[in-house]
C-alpha positions, 0 to 999 in steps of 0.5 A: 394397424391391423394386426392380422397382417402380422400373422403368418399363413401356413399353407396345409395339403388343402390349401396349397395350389398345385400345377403341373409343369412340363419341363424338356430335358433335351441337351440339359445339364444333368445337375442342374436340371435335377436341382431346379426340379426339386426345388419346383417338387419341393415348392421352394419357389413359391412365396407360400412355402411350408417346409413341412407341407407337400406345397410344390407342384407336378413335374413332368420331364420329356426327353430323358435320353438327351440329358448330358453328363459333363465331363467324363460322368458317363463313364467314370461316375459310378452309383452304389447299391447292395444287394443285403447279402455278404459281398453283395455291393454293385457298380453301375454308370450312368452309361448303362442306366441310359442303355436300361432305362434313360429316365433312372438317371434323373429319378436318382439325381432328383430324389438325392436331392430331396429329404431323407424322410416320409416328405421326400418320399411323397414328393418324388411321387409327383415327378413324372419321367419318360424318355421320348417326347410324347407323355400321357398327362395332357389332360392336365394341360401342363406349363411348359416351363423354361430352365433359366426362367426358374428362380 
């Protein structure tokens, strides 16, 4: 028996084969769209996965205004930041996200599910967000990918 197939391949920044995947946001499910897309930034659905290697691919994502938030989200979700001075906590909704800049609502949704570390920082540098339909990135020649064909 040959022994070298027992060997376990790691894949390393050189090695790993990425591609650019354009995914359209339009009439998506907001949560659902943010976990398959991390699951693609995170490289999960490779069968040459490292957990500690930046192995996923590139994503872009069009149409960012027509996400939807189900239920009552778009006014009753509320995130959270602070401003570092004493009583210096702010409320937004995703509402007036959408009115700012449509695109920070999938930023913040995408990266909440990816690591907490110097990984998950290099990762979120490979999504790429915008609003309309059009995108500066087809020089790439991007994928168009499917949500339901994710595995």
């Amino acid at each position: 028996m040959d022994s070298k197939s027992y060997k376990t391949l790691y894949v390393n920044e050189k090695t790993a084969q990425k591609e650019w995947i354009l995914i359209d946001a339009n009439g998506e499910v907001l949560g659902r769209l943010a976990s398959q897309v991390a699951k693609i930034l995170r490289g999960k659905n490779k069968p040459s996965f490292t957990p500690n290697v930046d192995c996923g691919d590139n994503v872009i994502i069009i149409n960012a205004e027509k996400v939807r938030l189900t239920g009552n989200k778009l006014t009753a979700k509320t995130y959270v930041r602070h401003t570092g001075y004493p009583g210096g906590q702010r409320f937004t909704t995703p509402a007036e996200y959408f009115a700012k800049s449509p695109k920070t609502v999938i930023e913040k949704a995408v990266r909440g599910m990816l690591p907490k570390n110097r990984l998950g920082e290099a990762l979120i540098k490979n999504l790429k967000v915008y609003a309309g339909a059009e995108h500066p990135h087809e020089a790439q020649t991007p994928k168009v990918v499917k949500l339901n064909e994710i595995k």
